[in-house]
Structures are given as structure tokens and as C-alpha cells.
mmCIF file as Biopython writes it, N, C-alpha, C and O atoms, coordinates in Angstrom:
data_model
#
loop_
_atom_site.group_PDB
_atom_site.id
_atom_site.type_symbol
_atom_site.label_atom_id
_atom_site.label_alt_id
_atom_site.label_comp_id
_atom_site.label_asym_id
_atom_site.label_entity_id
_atom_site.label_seq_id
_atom_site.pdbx_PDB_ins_code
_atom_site.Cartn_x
_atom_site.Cartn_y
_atom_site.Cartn_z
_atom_site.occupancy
_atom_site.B_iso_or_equiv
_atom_site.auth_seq_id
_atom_site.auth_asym_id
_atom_site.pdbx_PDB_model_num
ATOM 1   N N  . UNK A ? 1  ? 36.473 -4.586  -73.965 1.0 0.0 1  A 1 
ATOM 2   C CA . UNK A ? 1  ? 35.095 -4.368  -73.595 1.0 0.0 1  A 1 
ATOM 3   C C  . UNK A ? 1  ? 34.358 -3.749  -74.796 1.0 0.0 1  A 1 
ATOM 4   O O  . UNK A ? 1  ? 34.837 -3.079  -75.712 1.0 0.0 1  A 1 
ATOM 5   N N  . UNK A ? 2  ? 33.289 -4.064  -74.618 1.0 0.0 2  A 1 
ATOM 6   C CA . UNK A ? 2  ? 32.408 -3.797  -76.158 1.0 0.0 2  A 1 
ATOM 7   C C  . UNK A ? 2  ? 32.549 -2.210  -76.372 1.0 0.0 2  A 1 
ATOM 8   O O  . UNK A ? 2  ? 33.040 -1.635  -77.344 1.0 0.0 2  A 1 
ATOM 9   N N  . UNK A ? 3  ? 31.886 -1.552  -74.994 1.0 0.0 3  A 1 
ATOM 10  C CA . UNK A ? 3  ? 31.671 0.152   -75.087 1.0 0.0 3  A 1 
ATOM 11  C C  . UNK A ? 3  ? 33.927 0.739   -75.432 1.0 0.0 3  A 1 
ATOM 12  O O  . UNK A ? 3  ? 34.400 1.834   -75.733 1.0 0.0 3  A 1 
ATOM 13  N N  . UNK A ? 4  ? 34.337 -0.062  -75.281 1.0 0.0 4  A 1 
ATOM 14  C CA . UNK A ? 4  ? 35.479 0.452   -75.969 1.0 0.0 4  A 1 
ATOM 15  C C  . UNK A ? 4  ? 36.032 0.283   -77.583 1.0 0.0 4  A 1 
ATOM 16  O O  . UNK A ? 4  ? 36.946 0.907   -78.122 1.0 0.0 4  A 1 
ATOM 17  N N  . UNK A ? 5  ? 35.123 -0.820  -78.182 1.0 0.0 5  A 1 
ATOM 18  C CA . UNK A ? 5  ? 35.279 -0.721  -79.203 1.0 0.0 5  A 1 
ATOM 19  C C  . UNK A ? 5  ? 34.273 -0.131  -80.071 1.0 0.0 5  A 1 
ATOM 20  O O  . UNK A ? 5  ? 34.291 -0.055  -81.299 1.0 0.0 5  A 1 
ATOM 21  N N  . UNK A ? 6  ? 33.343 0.298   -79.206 1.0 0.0 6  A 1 
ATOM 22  C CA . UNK A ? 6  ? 32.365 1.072   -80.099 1.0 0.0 6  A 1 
ATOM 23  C C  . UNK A ? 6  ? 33.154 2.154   -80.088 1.0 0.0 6  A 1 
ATOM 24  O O  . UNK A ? 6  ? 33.744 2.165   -81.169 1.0 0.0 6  A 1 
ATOM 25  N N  . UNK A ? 7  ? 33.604 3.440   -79.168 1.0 0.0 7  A 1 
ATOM 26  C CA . UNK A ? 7  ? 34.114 4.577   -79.112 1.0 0.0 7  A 1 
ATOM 27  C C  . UNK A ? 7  ? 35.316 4.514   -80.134 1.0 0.0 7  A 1 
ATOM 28  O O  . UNK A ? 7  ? 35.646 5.572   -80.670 1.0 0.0 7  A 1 
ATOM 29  N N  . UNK A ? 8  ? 36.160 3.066   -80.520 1.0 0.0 8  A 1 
ATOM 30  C CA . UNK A ? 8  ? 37.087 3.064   -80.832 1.0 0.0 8  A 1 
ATOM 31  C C  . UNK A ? 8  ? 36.836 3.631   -82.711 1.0 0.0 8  A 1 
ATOM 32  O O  . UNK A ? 8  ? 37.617 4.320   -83.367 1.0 0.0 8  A 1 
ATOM 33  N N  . UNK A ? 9  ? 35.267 2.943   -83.239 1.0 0.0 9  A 1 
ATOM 34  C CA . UNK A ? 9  ? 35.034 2.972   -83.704 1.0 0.0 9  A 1 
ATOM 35  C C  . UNK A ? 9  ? 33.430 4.023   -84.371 1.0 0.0 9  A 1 
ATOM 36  O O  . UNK A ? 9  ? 32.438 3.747   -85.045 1.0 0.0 9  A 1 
ATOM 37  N N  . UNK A ? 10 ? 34.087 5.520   -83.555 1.0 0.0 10 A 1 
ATOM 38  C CA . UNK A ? 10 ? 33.480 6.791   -83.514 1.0 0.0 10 A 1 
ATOM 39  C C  . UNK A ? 10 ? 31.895 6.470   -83.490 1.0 0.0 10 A 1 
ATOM 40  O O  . UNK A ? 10 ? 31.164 7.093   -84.260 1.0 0.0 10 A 1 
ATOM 41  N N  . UNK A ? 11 ? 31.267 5.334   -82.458 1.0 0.0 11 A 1 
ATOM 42  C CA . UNK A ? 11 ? 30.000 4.931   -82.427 1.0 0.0 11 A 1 
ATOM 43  C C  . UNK A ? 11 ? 29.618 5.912   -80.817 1.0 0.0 11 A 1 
ATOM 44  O O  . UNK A ? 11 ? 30.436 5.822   -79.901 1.0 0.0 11 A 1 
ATOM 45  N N  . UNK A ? 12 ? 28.417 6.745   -80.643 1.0 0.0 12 A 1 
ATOM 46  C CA . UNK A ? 12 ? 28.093 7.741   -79.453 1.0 0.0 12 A 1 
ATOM 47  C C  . UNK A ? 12 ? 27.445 6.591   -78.633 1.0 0.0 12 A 1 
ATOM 48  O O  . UNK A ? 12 ? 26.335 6.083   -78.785 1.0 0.0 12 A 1 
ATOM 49  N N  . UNK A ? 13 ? 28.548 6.270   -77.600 1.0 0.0 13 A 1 
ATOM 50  C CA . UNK A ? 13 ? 28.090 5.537   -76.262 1.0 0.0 13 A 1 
ATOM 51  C C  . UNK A ? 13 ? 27.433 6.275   -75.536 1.0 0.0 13 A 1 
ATOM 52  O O  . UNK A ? 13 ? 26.760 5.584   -74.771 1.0 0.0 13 A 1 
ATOM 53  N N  . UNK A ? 14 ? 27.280 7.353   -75.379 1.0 0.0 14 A 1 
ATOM 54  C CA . UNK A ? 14 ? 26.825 8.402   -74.255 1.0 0.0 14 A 1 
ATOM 55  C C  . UNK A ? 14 ? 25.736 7.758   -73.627 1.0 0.0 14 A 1 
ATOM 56  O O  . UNK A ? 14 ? 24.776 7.380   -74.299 1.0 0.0 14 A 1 
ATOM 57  N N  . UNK A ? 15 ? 25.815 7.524   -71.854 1.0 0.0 15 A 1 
ATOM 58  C CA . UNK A ? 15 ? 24.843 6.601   -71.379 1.0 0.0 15 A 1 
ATOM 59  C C  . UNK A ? 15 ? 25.036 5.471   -70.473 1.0 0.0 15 A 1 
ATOM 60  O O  . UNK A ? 15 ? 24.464 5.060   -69.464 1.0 0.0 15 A 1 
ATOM 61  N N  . UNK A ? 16 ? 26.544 4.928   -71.534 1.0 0.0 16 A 1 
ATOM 62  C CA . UNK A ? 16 ? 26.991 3.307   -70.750 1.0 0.0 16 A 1 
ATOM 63  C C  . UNK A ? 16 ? 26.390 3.409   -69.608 1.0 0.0 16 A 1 
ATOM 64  O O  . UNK A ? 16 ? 26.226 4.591   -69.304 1.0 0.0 16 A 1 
ATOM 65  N N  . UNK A ? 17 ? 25.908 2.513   -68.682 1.0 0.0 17 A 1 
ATOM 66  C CA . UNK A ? 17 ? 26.320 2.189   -67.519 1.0 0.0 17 A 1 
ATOM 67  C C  . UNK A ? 17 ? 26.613 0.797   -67.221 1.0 0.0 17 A 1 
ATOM 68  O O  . UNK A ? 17 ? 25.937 -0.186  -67.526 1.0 0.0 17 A 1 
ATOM 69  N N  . UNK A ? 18 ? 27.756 0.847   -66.561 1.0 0.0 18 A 1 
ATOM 70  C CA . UNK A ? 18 ? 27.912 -0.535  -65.720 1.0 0.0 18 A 1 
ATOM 71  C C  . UNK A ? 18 ? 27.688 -1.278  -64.448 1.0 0.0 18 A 1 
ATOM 72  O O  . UNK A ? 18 ? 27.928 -0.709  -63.383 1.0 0.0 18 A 1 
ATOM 73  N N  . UNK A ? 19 ? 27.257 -2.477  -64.473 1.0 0.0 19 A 1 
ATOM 74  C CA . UNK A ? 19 ? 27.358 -2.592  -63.150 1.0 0.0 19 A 1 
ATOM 75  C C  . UNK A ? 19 ? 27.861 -4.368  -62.818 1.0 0.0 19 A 1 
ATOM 76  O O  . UNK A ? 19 ? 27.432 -5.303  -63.495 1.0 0.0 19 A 1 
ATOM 77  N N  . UNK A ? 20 ? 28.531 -4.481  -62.014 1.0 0.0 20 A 1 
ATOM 78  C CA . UNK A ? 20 ? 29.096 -5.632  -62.253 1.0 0.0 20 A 1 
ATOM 79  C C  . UNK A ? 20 ? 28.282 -7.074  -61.958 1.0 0.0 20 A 1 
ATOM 80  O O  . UNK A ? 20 ? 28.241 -8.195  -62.465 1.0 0.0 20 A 1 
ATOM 81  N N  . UNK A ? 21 ? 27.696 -6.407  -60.899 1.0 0.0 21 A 1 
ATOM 82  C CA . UNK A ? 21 ? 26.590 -8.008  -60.093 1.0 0.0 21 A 1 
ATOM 83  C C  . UNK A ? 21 ? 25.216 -7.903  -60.977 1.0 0.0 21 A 1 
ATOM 84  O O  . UNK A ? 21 ? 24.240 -8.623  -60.764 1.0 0.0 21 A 1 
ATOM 85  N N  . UNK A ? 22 ? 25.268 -7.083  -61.819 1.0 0.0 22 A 1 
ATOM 86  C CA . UNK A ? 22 ? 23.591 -7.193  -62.948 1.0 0.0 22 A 1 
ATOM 87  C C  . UNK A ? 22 ? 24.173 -8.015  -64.360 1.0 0.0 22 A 1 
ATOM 88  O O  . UNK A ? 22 ? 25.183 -7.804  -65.032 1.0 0.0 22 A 1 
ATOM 89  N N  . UNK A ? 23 ? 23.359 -8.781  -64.464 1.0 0.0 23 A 1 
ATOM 90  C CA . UNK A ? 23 ? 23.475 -9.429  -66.168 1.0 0.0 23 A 1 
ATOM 91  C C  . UNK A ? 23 ? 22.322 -8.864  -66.831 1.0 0.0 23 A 1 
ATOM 92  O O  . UNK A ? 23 ? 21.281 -8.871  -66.173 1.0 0.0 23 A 1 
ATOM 93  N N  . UNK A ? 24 ? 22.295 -8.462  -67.791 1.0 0.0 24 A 1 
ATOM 94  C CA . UNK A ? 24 ? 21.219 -7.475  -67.989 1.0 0.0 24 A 1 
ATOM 95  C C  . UNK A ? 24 ? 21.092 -7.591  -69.834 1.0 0.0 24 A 1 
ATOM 96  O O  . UNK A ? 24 ? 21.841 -8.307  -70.499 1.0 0.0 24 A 1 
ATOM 97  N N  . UNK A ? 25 ? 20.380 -7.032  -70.213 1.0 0.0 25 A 1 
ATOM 98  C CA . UNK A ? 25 ? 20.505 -7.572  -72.046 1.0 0.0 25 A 1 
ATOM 99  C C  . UNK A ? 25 ? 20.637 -6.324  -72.728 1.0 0.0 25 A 1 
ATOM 100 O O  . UNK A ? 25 ? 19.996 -5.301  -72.486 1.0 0.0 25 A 1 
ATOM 101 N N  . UNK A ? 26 ? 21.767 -6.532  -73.845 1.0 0.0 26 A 1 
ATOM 102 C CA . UNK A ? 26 ? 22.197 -5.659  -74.957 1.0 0.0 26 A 1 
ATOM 103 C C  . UNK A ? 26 ? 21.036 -5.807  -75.857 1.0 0.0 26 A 1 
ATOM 104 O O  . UNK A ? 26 ? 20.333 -6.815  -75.926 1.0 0.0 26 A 1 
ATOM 105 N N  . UNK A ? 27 ? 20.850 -4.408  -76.740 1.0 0.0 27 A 1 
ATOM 106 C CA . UNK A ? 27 ? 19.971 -4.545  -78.177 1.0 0.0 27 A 1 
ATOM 107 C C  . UNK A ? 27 ? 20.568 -3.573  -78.660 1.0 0.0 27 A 1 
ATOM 108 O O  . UNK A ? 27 ? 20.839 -2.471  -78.184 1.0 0.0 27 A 1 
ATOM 109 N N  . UNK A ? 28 ? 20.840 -4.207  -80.015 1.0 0.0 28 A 1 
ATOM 110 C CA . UNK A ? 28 ? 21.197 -2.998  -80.806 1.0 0.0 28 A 1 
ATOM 111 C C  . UNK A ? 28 ? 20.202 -2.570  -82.342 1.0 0.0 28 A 1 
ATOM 112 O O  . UNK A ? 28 ? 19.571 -3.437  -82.946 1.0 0.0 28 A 1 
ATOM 113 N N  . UNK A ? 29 ? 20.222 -1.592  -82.631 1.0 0.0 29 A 1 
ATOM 114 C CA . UNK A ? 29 ? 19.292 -1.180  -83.238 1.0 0.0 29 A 1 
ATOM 115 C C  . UNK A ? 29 ? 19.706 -0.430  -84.880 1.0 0.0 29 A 1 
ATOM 116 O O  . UNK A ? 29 ? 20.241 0.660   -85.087 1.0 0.0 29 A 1 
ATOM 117 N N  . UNK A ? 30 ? 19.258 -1.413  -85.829 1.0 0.0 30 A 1 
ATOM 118 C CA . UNK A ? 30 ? 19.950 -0.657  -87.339 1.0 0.0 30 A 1 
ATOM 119 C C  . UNK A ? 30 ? 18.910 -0.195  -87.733 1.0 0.0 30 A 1 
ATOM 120 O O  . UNK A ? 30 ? 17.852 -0.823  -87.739 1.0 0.0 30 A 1 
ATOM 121 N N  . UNK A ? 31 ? 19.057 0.998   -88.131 1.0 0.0 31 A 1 
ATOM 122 C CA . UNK A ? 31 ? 17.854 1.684   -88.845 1.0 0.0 31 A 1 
ATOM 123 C C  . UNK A ? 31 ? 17.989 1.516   -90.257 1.0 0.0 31 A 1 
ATOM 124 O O  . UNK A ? 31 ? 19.002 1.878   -90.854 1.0 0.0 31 A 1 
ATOM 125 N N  . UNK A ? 32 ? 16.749 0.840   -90.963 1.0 0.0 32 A 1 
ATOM 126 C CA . UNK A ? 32 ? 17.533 0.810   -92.738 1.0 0.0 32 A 1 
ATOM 127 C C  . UNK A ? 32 ? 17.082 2.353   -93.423 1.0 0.0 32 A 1 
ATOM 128 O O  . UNK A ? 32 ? 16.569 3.284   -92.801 1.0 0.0 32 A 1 
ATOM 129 N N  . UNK A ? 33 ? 17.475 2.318   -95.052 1.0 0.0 33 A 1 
ATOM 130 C CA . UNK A ? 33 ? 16.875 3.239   -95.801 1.0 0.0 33 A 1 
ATOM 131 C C  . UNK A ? 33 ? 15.851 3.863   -95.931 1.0 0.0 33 A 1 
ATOM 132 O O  . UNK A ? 33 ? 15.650 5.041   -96.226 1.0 0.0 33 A 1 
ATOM 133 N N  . UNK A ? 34 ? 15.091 2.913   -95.667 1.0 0.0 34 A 1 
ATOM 134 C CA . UNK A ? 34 ? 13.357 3.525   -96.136 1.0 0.0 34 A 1 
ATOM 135 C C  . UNK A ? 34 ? 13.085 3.963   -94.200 1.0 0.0 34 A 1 
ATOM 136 O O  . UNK A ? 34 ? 11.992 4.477   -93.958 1.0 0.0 34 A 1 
ATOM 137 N N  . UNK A ? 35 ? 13.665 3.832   -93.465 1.0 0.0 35 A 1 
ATOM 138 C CA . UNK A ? 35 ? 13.067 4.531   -92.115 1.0 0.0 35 A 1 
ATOM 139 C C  . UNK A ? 35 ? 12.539 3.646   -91.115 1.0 0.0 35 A 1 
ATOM 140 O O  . UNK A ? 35 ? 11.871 4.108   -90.190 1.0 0.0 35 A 1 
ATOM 141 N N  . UNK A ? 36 ? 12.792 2.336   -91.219 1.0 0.0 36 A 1 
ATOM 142 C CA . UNK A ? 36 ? 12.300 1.039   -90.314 1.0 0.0 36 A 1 
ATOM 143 C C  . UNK A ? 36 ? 13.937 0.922   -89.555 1.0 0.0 36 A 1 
ATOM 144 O O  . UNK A ? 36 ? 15.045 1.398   -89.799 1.0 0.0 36 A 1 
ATOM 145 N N  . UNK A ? 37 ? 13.361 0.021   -88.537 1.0 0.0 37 A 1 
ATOM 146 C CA . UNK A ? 37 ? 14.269 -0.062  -87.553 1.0 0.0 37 A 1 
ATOM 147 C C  . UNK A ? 37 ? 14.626 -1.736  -87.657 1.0 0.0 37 A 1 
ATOM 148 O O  . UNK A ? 37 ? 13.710 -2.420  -88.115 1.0 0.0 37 A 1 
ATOM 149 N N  . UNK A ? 38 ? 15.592 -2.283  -87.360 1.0 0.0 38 A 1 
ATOM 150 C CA . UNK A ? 38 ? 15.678 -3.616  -86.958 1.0 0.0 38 A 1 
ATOM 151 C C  . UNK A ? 38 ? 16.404 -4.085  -85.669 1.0 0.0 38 A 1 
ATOM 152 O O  . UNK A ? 38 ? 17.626 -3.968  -85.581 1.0 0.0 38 A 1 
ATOM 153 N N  . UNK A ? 39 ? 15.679 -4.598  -84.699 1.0 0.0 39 A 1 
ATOM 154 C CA . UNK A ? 39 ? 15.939 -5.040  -82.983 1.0 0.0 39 A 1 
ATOM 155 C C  . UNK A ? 39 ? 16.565 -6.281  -83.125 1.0 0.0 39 A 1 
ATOM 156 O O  . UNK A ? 39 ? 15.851 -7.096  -83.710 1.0 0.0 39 A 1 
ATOM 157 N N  . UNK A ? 40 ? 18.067 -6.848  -82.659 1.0 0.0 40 A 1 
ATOM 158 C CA . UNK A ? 40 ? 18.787 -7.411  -81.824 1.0 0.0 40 A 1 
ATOM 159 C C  . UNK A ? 40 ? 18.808 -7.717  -80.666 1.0 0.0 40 A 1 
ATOM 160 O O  . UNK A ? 40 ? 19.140 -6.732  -80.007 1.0 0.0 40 A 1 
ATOM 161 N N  . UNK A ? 41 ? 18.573 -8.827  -79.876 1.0 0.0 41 A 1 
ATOM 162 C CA . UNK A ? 41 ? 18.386 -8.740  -78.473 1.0 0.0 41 A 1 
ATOM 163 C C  . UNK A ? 41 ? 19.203 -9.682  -78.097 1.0 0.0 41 A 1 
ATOM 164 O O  . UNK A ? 41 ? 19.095 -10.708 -78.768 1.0 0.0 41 A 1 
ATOM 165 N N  . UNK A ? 42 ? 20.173 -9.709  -77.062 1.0 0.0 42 A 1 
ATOM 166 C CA . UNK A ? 42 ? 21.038 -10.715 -76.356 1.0 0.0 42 A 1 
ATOM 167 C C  . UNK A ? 42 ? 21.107 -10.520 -75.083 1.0 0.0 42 A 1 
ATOM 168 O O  . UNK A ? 42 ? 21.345 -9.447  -74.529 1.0 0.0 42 A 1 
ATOM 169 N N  . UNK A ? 43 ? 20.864 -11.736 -74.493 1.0 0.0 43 A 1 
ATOM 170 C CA . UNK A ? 43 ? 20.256 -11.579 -73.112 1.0 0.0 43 A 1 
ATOM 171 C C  . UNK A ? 43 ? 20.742 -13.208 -72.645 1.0 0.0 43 A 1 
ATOM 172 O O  . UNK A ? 43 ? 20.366 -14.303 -73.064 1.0 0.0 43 A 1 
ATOM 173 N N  . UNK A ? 44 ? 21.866 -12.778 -71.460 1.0 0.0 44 A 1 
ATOM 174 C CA . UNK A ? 44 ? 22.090 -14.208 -70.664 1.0 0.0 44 A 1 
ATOM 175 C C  . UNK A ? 44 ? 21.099 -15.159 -69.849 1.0 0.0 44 A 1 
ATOM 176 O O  . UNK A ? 44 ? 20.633 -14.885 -68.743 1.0 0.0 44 A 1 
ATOM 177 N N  . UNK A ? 45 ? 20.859 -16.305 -70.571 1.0 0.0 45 A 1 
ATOM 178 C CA . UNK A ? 45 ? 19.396 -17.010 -69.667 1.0 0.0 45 A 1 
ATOM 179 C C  . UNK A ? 45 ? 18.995 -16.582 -68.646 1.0 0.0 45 A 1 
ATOM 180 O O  . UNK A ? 45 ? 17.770 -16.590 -68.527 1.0 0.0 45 A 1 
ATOM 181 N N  . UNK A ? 46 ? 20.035 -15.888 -67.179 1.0 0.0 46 A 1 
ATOM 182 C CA . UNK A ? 46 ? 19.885 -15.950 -65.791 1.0 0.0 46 A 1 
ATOM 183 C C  . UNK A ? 46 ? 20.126 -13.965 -65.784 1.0 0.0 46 A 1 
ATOM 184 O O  . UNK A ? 46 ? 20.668 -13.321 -64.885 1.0 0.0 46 A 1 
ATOM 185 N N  . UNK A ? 47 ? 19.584 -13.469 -66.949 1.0 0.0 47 A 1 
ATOM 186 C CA . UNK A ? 47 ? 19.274 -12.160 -66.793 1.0 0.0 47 A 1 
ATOM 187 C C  . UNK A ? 47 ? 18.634 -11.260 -66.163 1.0 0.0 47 A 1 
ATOM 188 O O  . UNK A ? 47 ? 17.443 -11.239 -66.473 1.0 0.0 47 A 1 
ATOM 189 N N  . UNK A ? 48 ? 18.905 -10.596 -65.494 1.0 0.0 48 A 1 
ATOM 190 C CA . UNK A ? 48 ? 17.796 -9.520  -64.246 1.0 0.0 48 A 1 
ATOM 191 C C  . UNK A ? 48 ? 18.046 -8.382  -64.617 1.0 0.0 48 A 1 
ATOM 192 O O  . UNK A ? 48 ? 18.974 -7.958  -65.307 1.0 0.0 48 A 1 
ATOM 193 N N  . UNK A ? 49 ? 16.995 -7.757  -64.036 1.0 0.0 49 A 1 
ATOM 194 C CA . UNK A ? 49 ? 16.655 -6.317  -64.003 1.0 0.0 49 A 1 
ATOM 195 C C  . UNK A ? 49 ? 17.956 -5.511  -63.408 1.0 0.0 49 A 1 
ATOM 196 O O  . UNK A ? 49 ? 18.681 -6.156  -62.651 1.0 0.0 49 A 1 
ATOM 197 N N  . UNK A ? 50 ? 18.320 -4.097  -63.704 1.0 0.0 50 A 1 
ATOM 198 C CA . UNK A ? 50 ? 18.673 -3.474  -62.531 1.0 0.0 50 A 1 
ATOM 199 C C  . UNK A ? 50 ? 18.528 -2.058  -62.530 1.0 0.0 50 A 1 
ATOM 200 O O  . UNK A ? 50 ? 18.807 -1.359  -63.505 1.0 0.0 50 A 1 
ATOM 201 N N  . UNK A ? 51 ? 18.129 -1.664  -61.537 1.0 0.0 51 A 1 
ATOM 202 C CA . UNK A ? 51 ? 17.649 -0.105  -61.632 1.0 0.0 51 A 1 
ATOM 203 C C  . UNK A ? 51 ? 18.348 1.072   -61.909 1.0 0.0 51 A 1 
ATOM 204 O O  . UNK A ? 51 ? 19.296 1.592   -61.320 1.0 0.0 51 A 1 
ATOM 205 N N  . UNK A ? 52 ? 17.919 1.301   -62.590 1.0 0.0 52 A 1 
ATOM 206 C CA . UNK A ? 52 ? 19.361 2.715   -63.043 1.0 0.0 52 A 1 
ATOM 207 C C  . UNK A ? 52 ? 18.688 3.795   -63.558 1.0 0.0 52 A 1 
ATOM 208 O O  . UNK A ? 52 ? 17.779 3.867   -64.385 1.0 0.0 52 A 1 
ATOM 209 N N  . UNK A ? 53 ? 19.494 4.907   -62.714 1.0 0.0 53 A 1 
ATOM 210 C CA . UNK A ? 53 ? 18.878 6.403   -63.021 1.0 0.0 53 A 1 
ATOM 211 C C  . UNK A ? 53 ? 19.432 6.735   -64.474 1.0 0.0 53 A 1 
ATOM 212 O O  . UNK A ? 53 ? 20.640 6.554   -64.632 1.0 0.0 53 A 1 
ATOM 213 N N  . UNK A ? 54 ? 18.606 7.251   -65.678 1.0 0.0 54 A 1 
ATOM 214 C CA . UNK A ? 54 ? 18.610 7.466   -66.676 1.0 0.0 54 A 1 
ATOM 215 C C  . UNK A ? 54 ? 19.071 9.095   -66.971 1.0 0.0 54 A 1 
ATOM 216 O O  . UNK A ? 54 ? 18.088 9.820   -67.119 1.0 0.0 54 A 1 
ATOM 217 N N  . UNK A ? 55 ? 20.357 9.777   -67.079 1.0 0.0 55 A 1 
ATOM 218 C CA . UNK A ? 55 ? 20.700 11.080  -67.199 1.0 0.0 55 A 1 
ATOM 219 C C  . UNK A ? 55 ? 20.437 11.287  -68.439 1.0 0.0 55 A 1 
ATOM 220 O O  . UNK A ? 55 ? 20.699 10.429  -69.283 1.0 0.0 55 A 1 
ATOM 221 N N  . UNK A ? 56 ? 19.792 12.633  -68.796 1.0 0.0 56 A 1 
ATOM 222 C CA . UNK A ? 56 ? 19.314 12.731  -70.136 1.0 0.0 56 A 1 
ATOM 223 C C  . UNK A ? 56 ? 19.834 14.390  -70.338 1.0 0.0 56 A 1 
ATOM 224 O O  . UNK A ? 56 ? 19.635 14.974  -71.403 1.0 0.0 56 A 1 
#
């Protein structure tokens, strides 16, 4: 599973959530040198929403 090879690879998952009946879309986010960001988005055609309480 992805969130296990991030941890595997000392990356702060703090957050995951799963849920099995949601397809829902990953982004990941590289920040370069000068302070800009660059967005990744992957998202299964038949992707939905799903509501999730955000612990902060």
C-alpha cells in the first residue's frame, strides 16, 4: 500500500484516511527551490467525494 511505503521511506503520513467503498483522488505536492509548488493529481474516472472529519 502506498501510505506504507511512504512511512517506509521516513515521508509524515499523519492524516491517512481510508475508506474502502470511496475512490477518491491522490495529489502530491513538490515544493521546488525558489518556493513554488508543483500539483500532481490522480483520480479514477468513476471518482467521488467522501466526507471525512479532518483531525488537526
Amino acid at each position: 500500500m502506498l501510505s506504507d511505503v511512504l512511512k517506509q521511506n521516513n515521508v509524515d503520513n499523519f492524516g491517512d484516511c481510508f475508506d474502502s467503498t470511496a475512490r477518491t483522488t491522490l495529489t502530491l505536492v513538490t515544493p521546488s527551490a525558489e518556493g513554488e509548488s508543483e500539483f500532481m493529481f490522480f483520480r479514477n474516472p468513476r471518482g467521488r467525494f467522501a466526507s471525512l472529519r479532518i483531525i488537526t
